[in-house]
Rosetta silent file (secondary structure, phi, psi, omega in degrees, C-alpha in Angstrom):
SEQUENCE: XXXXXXXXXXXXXXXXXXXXXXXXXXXXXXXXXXXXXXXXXXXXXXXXXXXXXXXXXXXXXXXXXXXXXXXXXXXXXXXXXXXXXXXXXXXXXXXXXXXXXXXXXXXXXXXXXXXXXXXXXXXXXXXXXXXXXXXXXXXXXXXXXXXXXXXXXXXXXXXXXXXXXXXXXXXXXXXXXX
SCORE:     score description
SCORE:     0.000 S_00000001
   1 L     0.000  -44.154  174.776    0.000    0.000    0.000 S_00000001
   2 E  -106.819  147.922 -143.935    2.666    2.339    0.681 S_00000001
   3 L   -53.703 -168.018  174.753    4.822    2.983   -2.626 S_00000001
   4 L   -98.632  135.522  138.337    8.897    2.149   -2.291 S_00000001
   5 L    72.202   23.021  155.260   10.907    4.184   -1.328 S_00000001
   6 L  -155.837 -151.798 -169.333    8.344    7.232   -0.359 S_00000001
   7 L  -132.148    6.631  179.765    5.567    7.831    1.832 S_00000001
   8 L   -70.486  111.448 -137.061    2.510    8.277   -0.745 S_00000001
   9 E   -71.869  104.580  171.875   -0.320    6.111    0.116 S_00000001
  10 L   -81.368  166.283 -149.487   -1.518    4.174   -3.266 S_00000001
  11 L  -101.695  152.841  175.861   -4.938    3.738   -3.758 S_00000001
  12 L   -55.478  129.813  163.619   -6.255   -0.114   -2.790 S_00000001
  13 L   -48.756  147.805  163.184   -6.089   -3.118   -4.982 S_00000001
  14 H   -60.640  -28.507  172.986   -8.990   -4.916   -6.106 S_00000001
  15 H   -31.107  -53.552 -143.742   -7.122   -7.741   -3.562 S_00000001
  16 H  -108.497  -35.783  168.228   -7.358   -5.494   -0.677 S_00000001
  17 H   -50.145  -64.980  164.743  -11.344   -4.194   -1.507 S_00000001
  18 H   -42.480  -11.036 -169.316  -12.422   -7.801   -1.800 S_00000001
  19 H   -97.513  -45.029 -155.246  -10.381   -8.403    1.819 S_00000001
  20 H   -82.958  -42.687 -139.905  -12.036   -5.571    3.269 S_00000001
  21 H   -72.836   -8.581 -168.020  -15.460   -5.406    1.763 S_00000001
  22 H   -61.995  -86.666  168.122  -17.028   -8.567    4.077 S_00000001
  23 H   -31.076  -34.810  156.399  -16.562   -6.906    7.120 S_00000001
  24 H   -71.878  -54.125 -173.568  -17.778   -3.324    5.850 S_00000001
  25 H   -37.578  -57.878 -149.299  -20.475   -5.177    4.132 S_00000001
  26 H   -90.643  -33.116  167.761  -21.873   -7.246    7.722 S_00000001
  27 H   -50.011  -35.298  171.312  -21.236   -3.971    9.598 S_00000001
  28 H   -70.729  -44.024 -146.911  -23.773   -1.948    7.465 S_00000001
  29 H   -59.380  -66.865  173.557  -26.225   -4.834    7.624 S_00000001
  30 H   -22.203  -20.249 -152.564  -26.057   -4.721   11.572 S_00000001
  31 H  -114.500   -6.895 -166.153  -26.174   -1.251   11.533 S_00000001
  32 H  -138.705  -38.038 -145.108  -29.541   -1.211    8.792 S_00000001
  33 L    32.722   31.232  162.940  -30.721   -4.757    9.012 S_00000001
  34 L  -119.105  167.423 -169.229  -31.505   -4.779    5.256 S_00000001
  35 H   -99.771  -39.243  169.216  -29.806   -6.365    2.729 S_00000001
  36 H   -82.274  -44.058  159.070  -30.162   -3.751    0.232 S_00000001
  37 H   -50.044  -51.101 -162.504  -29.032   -0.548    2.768 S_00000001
  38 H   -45.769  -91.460 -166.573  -25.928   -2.867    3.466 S_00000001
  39 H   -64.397  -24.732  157.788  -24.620   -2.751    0.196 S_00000001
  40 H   -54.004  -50.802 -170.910  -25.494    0.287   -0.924 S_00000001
  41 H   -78.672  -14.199  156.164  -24.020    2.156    2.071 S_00000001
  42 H   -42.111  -70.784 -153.195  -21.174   -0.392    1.460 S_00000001
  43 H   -65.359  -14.220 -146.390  -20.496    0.606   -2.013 S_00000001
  44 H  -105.739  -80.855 -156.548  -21.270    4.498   -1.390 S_00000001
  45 H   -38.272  -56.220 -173.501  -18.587    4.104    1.885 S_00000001
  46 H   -60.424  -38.950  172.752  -15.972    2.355   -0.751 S_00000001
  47 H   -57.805  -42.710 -178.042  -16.583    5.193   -3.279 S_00000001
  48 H   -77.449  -44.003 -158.872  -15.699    8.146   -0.846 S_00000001
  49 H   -86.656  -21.929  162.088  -13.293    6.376    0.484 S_00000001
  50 H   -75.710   -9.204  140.090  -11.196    5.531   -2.898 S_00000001
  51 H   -33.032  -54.173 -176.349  -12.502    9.225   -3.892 S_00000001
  52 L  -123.996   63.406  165.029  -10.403   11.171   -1.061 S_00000001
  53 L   -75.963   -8.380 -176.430   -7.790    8.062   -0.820 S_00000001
  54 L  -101.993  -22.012 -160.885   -4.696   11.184   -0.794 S_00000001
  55 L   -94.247   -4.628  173.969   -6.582   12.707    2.321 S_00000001
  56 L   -74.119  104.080 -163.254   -5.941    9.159    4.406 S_00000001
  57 L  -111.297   62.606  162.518   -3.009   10.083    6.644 S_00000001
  58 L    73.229   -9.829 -163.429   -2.016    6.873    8.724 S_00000001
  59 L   -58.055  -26.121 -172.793   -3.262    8.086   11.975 S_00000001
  60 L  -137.946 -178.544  175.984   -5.280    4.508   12.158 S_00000001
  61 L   -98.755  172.291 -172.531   -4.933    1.402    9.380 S_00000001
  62 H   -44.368  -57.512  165.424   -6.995    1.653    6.221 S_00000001
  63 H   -24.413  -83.171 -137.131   -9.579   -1.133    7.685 S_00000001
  64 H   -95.116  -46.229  159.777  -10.619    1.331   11.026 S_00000001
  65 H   -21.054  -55.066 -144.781  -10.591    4.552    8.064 S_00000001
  66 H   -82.614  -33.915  166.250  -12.837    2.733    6.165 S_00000001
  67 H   -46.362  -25.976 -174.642  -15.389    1.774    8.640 S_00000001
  68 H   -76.136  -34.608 -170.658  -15.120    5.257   10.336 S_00000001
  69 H   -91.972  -58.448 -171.742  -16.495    6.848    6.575 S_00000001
  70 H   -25.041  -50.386  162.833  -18.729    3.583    6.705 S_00000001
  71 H   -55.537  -51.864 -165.291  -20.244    5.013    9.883 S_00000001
  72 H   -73.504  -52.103  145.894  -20.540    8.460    8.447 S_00000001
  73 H   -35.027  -45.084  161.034  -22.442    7.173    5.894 S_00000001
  74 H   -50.751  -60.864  157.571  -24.740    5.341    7.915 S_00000001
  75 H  -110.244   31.995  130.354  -25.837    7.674    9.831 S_00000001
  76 H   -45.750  -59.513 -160.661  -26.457   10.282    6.804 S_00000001
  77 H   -69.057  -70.425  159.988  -28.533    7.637    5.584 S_00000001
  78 H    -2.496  -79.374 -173.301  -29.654    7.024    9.121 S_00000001
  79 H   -60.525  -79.035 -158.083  -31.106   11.060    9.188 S_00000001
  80 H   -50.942  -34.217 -178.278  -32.751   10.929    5.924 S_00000001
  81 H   -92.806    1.162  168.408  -34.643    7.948    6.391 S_00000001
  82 L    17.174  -98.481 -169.588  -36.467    8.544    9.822 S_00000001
  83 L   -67.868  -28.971 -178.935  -39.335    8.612    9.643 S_00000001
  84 L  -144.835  148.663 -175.893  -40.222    5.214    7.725 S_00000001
  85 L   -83.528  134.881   52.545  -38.844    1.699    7.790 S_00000001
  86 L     7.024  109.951  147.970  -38.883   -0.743    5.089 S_00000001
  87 L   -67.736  -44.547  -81.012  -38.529   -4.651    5.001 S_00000001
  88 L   -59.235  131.924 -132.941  -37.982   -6.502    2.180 S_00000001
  89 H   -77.918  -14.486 -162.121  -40.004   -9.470    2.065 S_00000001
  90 H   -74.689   -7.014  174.639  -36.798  -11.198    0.134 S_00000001
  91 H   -54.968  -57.655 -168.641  -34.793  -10.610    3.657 S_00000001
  92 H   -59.513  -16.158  169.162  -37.238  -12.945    5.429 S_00000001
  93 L   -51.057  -37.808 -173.319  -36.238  -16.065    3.445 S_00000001
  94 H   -80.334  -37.914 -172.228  -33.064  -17.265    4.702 S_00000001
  95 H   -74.235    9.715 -160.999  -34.983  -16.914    8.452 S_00000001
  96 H  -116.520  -17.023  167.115  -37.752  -19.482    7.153 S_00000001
  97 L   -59.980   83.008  169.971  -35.222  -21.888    6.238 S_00000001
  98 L   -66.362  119.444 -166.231  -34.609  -24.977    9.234 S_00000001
  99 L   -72.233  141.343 -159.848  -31.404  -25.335    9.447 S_00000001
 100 L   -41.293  143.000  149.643  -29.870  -29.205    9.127 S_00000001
 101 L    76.766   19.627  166.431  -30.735  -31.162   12.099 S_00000001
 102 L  -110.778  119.562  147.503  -33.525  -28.784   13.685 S_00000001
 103 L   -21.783  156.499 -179.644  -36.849  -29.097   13.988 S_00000001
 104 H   -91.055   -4.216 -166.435  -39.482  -27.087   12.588 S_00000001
 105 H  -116.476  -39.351  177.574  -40.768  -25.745   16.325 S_00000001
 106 H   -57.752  -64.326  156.225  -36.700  -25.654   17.217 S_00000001
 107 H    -3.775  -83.504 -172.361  -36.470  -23.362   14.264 S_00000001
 108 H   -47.224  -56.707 -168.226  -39.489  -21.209   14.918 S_00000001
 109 H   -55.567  -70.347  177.582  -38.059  -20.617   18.616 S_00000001
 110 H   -33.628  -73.818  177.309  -34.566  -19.761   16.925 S_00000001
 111 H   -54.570  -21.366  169.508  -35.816  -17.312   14.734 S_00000001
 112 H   -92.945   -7.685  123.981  -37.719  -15.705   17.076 S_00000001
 113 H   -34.472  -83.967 -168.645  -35.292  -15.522   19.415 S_00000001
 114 H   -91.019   34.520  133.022  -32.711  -13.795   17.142 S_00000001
 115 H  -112.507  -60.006 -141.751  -35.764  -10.983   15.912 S_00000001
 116 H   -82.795  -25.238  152.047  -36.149  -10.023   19.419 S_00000001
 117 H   -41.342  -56.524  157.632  -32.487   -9.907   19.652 S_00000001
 118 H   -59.229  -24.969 -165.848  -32.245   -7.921   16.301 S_00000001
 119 H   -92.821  -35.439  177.842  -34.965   -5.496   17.076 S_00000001
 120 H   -39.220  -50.832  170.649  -33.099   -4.875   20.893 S_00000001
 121 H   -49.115  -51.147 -177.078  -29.962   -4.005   18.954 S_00000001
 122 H   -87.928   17.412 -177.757  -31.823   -1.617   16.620 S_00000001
 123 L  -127.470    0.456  153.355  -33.970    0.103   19.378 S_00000001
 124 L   -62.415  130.330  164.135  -30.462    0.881   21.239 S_00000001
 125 L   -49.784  168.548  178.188  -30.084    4.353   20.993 S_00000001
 126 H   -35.539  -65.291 -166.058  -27.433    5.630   18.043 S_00000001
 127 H   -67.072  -26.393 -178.180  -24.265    5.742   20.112 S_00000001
 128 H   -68.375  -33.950  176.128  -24.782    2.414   21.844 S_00000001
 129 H   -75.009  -45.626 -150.104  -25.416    0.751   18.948 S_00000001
 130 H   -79.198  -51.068 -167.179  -22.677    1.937   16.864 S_00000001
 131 H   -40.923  -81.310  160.726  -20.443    0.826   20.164 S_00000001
 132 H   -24.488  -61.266 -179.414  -21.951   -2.468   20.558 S_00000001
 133 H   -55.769  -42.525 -160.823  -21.654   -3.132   16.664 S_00000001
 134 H   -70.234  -84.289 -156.608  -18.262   -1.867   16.449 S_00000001
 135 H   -65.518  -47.727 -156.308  -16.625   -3.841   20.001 S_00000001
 136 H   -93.819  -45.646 -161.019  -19.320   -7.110   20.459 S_00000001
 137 H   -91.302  -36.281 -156.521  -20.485   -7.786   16.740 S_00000001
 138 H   -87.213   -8.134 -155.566  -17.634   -6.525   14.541 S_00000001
 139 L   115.688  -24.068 -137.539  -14.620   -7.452   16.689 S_00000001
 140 L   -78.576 -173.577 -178.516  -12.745   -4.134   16.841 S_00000001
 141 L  -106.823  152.510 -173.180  -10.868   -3.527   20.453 S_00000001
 142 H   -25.640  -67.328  178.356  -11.980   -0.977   22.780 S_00000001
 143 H   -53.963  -30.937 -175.590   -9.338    1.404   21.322 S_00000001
 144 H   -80.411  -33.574 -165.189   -9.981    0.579   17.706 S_00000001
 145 H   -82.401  -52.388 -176.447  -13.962    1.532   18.239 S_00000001
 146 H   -53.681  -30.476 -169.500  -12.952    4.950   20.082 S_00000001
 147 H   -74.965  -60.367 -145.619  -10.861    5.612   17.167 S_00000001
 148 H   -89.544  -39.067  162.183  -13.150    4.741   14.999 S_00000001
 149 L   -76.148    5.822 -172.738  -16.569    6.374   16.244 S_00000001
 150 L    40.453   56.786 -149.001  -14.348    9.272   17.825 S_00000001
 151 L  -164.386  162.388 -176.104  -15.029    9.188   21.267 S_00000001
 152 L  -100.709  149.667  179.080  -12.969    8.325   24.049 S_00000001
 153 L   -26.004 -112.147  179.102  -12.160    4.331   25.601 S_00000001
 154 L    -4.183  -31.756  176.273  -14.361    4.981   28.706 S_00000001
 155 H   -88.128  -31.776  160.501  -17.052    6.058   26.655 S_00000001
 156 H   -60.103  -52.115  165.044  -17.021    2.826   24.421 S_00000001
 157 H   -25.925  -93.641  177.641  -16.565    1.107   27.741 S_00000001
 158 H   -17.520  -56.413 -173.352  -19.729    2.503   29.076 S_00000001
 159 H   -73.075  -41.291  167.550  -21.815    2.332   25.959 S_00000001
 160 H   -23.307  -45.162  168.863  -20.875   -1.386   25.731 S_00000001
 161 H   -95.251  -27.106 -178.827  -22.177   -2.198   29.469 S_00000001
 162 H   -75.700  -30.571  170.279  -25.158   -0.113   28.750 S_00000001
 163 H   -70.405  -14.755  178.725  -25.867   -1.994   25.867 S_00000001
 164 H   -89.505  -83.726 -163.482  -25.558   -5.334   26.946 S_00000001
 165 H   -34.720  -37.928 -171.941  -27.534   -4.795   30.145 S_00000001
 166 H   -63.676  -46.177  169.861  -30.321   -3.065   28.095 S_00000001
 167 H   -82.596    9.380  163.526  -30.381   -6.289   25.634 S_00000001
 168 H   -76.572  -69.011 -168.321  -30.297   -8.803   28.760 S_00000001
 169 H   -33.269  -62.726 -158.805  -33.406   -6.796   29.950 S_00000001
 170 H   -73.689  -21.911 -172.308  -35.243   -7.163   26.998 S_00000001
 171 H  -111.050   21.115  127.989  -34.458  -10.836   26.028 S_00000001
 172 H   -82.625  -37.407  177.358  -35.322  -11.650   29.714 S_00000001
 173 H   -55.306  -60.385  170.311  -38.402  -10.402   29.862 S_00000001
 174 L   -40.272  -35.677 -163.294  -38.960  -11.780   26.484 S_00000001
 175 L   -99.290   -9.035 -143.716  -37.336  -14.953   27.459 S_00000001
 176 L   -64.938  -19.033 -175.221  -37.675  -15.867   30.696 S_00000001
 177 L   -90.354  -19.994  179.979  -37.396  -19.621   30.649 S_00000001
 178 L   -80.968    0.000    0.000  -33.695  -19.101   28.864 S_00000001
């Protein structure tokens, strides 16, 4: 990535999109729960960011950049769409699906089970969520999520325990025999 023998950043290989784009990709979807916002705010994130690729100065690696415009995007998108929600019924397919060696009532339980999970996660306020996606779903370390949402450790820290106690709450009450 960075050329010989200077310090100018070249712009990413198809090699290096394709490495990256999974992980951008399952971040929007967490962050939207559609399948169609995912990749769009994927592809839109990947545009800006090979678009201002000379304005990328090292301060973090490319990965924690790209997720950081990935984020910006999001909630842009986030603000415009407010007010109304979308499904798309072709989302619901893969959840309808028993998976080998399950039952059709184990299933049902499963899937219902992981919606009241998903909708806890999306009824987390903004910052909690983005925390939670960022530290619990995506991987990054404490440090890499402050960096990357711009906020300080202690505040990821925080939002992290508020979000997990908030989605304990709901998927005891929901839940109660698990």
């Amino acid at each position: 990535m960075v050329g010989a023998g200077d310090n100018a950043l070249q712009r990413p290989t198809d090699d290096e999109i394709a490495r990256w784009y999974p992980q951008l990709f399952h971040t929007a979807l967490r962050m939207t729960g559609s399948l169609h916002h995912a990749a769009d705010l994927t592809q839109l994130a990947f545009c800006k960011a090979i678009d201002g690729w000379d304005r990328f100065q090292h301060q973090s690696s490319p990965t924690t950049w790209l997720h950081r415009i990935l984020m910006n995007c999001i909630r842009d998108w986030a603000r415009r769409n407010a007010v109304r929600e979308v499904e798309s019924l072709d989302e619901w397919a893969p959840r309808v699906i028993p998976a080998q060696g399950e039952t059709a009532p184990q299933q049902v339980q499963k899937n219902e089970e992981l919606e009241f999970l998903r909708k806890a996660i999306a009824n987390l306020s903004d910052g909690v969520r983005e925390a939670f996606t960022a530290t619990v779903l995506d991987g990054y370390a404490y440090e890499d999520a402050a960096q990357l949402l711009n906020v300080p450790v202690g505040t990821i820290a925080s939002r992290v325990y508020a979000a997990r106690k908030q989605i304990h709450a709901v998927m005891r009450q929901a839940f109660p025999e698990v």
